[in-house]
C-alpha positions as CSV (number, residue, x, y, z in Angstrom):
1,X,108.4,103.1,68.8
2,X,110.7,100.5,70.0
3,X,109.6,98.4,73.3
4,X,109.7,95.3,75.4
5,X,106.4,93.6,73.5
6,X,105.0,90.2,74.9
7,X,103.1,88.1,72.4
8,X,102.7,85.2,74.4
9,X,101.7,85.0,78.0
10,X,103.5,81.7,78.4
11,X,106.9,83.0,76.9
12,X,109.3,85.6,77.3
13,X,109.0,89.0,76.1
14,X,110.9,90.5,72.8
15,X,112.1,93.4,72.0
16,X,110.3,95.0,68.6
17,X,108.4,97.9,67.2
18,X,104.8,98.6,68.6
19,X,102.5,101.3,67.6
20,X,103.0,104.7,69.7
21,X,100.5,106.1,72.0
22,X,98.2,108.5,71.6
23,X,97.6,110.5,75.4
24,X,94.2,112.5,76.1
25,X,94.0,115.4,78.1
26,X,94.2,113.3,82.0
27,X,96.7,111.5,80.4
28,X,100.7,112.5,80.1
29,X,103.0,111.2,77.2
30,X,105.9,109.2,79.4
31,X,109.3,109.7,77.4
32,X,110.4,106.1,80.0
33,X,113.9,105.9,80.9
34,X,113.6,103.4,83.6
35,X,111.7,100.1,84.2
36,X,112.5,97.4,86.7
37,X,111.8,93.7,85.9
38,X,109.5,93.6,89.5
39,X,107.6,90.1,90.8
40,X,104.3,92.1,90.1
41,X,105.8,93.1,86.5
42,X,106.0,89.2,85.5
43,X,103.1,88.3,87.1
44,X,101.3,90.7,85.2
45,X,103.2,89.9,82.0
46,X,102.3,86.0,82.3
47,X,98.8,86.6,83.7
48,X,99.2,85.0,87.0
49,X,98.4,88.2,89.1
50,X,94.6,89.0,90.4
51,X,95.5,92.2,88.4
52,X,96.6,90.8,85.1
53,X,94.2,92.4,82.4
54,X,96.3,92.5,79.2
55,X,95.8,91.0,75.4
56,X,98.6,90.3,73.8
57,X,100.0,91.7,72.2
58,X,101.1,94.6,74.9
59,X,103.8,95.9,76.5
60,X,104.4,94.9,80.1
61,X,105.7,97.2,83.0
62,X,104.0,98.3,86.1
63,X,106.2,101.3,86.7
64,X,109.3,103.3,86.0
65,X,111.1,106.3,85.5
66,X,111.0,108.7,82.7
67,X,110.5,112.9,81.6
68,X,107.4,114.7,80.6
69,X,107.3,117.0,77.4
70,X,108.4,119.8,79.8
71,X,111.3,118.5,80.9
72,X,110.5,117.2,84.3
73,X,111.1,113.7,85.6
74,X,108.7,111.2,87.0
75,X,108.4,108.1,88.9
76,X,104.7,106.8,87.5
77,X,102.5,103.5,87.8
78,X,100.3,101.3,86.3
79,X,100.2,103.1,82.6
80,X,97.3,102.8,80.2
81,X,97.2,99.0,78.4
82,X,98.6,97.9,76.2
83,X,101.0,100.6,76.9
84,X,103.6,99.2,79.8
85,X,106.8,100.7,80.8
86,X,108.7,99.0,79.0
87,X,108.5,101.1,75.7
88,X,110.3,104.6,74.8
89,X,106.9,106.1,75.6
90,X,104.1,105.6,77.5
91,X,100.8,107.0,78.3
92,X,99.7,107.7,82.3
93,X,97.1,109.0,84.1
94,X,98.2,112.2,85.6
95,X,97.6,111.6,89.1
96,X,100.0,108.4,88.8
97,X,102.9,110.1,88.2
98,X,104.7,111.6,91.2
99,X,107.4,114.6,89.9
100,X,111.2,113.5,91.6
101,X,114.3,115.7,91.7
102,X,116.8,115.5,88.4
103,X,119.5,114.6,90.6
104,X,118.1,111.2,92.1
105,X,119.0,107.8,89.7
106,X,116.8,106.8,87.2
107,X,118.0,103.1,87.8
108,X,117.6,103.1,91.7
109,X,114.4,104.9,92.0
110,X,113.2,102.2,89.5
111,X,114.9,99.4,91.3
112,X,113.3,100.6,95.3
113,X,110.1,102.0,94.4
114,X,107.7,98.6,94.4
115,X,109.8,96.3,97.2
116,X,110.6,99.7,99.1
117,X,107.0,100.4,99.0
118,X,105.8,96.9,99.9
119,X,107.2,97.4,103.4
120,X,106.9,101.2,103.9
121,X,103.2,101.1,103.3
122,X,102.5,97.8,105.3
123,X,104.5,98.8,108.1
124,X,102.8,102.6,108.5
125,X,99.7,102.1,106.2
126,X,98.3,99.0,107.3
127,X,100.0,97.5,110.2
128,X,100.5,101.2,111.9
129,X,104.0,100.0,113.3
130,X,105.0,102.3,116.5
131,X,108.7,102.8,117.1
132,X,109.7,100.2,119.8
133,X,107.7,97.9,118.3
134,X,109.2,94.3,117.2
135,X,108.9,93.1,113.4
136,X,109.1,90.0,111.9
137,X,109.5,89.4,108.2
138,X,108.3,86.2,106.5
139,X,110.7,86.1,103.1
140,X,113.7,88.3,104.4
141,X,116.3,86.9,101.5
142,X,114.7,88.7,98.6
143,X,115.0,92.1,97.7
144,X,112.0,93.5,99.1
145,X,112.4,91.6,102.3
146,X,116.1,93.0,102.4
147,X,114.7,96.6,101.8
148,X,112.1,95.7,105.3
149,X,114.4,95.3,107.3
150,X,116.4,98.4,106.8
151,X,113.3,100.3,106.6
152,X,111.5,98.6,109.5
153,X,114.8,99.6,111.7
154,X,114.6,103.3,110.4
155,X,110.9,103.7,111.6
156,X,111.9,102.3,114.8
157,X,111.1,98.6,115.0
158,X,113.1,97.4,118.4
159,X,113.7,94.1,117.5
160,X,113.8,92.9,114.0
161,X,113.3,88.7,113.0
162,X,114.3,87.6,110.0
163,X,113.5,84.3,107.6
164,X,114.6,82.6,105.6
165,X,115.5,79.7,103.4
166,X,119.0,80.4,102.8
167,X,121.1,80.5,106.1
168,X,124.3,81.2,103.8
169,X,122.4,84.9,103.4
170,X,122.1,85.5,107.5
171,X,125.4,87.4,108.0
172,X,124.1,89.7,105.0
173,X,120.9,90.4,106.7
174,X,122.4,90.8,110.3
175,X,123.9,93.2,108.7
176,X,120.8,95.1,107.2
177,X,119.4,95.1,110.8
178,X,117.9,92.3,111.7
179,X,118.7,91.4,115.4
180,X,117.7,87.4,115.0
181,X,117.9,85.3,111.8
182,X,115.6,82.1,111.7
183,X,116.0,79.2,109.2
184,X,112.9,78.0,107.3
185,X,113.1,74.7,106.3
186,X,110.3,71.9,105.0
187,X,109.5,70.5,108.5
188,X,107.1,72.7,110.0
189,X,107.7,70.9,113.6
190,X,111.1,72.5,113.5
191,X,109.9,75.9,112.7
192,X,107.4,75.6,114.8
193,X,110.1,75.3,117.4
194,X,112.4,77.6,116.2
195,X,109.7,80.7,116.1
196,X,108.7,79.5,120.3
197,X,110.6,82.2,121.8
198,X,110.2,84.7,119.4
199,X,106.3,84.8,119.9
200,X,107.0,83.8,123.7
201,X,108.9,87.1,124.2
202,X,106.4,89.0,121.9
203,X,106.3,90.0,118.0
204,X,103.7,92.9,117.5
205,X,104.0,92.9,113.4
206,X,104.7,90.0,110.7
207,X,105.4,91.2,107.3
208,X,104.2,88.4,105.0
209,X,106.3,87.7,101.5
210,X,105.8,84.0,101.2
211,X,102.3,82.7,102.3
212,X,102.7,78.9,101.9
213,X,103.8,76.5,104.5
214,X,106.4,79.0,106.3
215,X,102.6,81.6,107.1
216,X,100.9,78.7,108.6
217,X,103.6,77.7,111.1
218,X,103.9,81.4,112.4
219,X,100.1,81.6,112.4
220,X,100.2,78.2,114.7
221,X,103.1,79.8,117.0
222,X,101.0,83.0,117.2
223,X,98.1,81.3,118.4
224,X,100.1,78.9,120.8
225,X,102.7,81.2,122.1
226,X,101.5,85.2,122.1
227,X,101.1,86.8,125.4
228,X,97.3,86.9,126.0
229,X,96.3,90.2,124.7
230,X,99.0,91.1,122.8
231,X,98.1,92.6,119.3
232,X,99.8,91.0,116.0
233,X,99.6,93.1,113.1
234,X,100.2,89.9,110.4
235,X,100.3,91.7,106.8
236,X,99.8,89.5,103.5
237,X,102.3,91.4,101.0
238,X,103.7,88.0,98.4
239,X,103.3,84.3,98.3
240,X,105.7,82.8,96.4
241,X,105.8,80.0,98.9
242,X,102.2,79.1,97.3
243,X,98.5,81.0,96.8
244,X,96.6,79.2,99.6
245,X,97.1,77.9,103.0
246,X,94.8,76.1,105.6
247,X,93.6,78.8,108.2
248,X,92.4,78.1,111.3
249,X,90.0,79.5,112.9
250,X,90.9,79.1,116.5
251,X,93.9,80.7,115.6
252,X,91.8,84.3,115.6
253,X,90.0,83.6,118.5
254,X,92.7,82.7,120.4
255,X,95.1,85.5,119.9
256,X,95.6,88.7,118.9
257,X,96.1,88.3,115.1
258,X,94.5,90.8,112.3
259,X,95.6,89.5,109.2
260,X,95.6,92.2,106.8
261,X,96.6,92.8,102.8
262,X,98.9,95.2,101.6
263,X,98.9,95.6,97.3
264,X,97.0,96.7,94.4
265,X,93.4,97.1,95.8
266,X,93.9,97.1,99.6
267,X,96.2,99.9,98.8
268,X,94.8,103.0,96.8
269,X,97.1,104.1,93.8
270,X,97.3,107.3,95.9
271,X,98.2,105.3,99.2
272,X,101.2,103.5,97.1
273,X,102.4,107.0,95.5
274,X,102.8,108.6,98.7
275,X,104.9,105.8,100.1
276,X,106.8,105.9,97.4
277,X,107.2,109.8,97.6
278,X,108.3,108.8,101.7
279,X,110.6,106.1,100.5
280,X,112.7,108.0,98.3
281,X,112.6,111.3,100.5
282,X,114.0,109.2,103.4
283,X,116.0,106.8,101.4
284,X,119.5,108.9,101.9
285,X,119.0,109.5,105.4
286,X,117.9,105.6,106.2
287,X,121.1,104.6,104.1
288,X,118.9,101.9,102.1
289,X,120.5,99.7,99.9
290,X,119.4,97.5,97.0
291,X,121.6,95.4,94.7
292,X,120.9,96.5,90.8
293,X,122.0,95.6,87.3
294,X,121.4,97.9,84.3
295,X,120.3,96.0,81.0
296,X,119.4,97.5,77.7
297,X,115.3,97.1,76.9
298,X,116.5,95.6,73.4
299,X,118.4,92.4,76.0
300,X,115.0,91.7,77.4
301,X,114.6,88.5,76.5
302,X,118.2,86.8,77.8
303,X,117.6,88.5,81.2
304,X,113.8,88.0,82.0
305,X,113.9,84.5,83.4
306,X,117.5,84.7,84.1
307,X,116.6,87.4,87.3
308,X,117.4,86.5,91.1
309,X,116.4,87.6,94.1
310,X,119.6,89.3,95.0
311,X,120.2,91.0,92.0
312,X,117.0,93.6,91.1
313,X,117.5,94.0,87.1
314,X,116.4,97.2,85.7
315,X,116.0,97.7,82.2
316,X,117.3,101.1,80.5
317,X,115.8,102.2,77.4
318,X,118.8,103.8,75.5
319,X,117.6,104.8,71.8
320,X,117.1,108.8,71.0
C-alpha cells in the first residue's frame, strides 16, 4: 500500500510503499480517508511523547477518518504499530473506532477530533466544569485553545480568559468567546500582575496548553490572589512552553488548586471516544470552527514542518 512512512525519528516523514496489514478477528481493516497532522501525531512520529513506542520504520498517525469493508464510516484512534493513519489502510481495535454519519466531513472530523477533545473532556471529564462557572485557558492562540473557548462558552462557562502570546490574535479570540484577553510575555512580574484581578474576582477552571513559565505565574497568582476556599480546577492538557516547572508547595496548601491531567493515560481510550462522539454531535449546534487545509498524503514531506497553529493541516489520501 501507499503511506506516509517515517524512517528516521529525527527527520520528516516520506511518502512510499509499506507492507499492508493483516487484521485479526478484534481488529477492523481501516480503508483511511482522513488523517490530521496533530501535536500528539509528531510527537509520536519524532519520539518525544511519554506515548511514543514505534521502530522505524512505521507509519505515524494517531487518528483519522476512514470506511470499514461494509461500507460504514469511522472516526478511530491509536491503530495497531507500525500501522498509523497515515496509510490507505490500517488495522484498529474494534472498540477504537466510533461509527459517524456519511454526511459529516472527512477533513473536519479529522481536523476537531484531538484539540476538540482536549477541551471537551477536561472541562466535563476532569475538571467537572458547572455552567456559570469561569474558565481560563493557558495557550488560547492555537487551535485547540481556539476550539476551548468556543466549547467552554457552549457548556456554559460565564466568563471566559484568554492567553496568549500574540496580542495581534485578541480580536480573533474575542470573537470565539472569550470575555478578557491577557498578554503573556517573558516577564513573569508583568503577568503576575496582569492575571491579579482575574484570580481576585475568581477563576474556578484553568485549562493548561503550555506548562512552562506562563503555568507557574498563574499557579503563583492562584495561591496569592483566590478567594479563600474557592476551588480551582487547574487541568495539565500541553506544554509546549517547556516539560517541567518549579511547583511550590505552599501553593496547594494555600488555595484551592487540584492540578489534574487530561491525555493518553489519565484519559481511557473509552473516555476520549465518547468526547469525541459529544464533540461532533454538538459541533453544529455550538457553531464550532476550526481553520483547515487539505494536503495529499503523497505532499507529506513539504507540509510536516511547514504547519502552524492557525492553520490545522489534514492530510487526504486520494489513490483508488
Amino acid at each position: 500500500m501507499k503511506a506516509v512512512i517515517v524512517l528516521q525519528k529525527d527527520q520528516s516523514p516520506v511518502f512510499g510503499d509499506f507492507k499492508d496489514p493483516l487484521p485479526d478477528s478484534n481488529q477492523y481493516l481501516v480503508r483511511v480517508q482522513a488523517s490530521s497532522i496533530s501535536q500528539i501525531t509528531k510527537a509520536r512520529a519524532s519520539a518525544t511523547h511519554y506515548s511514543s513506542d514505534n521502530e522505524v520504520p512505521f507509519v505515524p498517525g494517531f487518528d483519522g477518518v476512514g470506511t470499514l469493508e461494509d461500507g460504514s464510516t469511522v472516526y478511530f484512534l491509536l491503530p495497531h504499530n507500525p500501522y498509523g493513519a497515515m496509510g490507505q489502510y490500517c488495522v484498529v481495535d474494534k472498540n477504537h473506532c466510533l461509527v459517524i454519519p456519511k454526511t459529516y466531513s472527512p477533513d473536519l472530523v479529522a481536523a476537531m477530533a484531538i484539540p476538540g477533545m482536549s477541551s471537551w473532556a477536561a472541562l466535563k471529564d476532569q475538571a467537572k466544569m458547572m455552567p456559570g462557572e469561569t474558565v481560563l485557558i493557558n495557550g488560547a492562540n492555537g487551535i485547540s485553545g481556539r476550539l476551548a473557548i468556543q466549547i467552554a462558552k457552549y457548556l456554559g462557562a460565564k466568563k471566559i480568559i484568554a492567553t496568549a502570546r500574540r496580542s495581534d490574535l485578541f480580536e480573533e479570540l474575542y470573537a470565539l468567546g472569550a470575555d478578557q484577553c491577557i498578554q503573556i510575555t517573558d516577564d513573569a512580574i508583568a503577568l503576575e500582575t496582569s492575571l491579579r484581578e482575574v484570580f481576585k474576582q475568581g477563576v474556578h477552571v484553568v485549562l493548561d496548553y503550555l506548562w512552562g513559565p506562563s503555568a507557574v505565574s498563574i499557579i503563583h497568582s492562584v495561591a496569592k490572589y483566590s478567594p479563600q476556599g474557592l476551588s480551582i480546577q487547574f487541568v495539565q492538557i500541553g506544554s509546549i512552553g517547556g516539560p517541567t516547572i518549579p511547583f511550590p508547595a505552599s501553593a496547594l496548601r494555600s488555595s484551592g488548586l487540584r492540578v489534574i491531567g487530561s491525555g493518553l493515560g489519565s484519559l481511557s481510550v473509552a473516555q476520549m471516544l465518547g468526547s469525541i462522539s459529544e464533540l461532533i454531535k454538538h459541533a453544529p449546534d455550538a457553531g464550532l470552527h476550526i481553520h483547515t487545509e487539505k494536503i495529499p498524503f503523497s505532499e507529506v514531506a513539504q507540509v510536516w514542518n511547514t504547519t502552524s497553529s492557525d492553520v490545522r493541516t489534514v492530510l487526504m489520501m486520494t489513490l483508488d
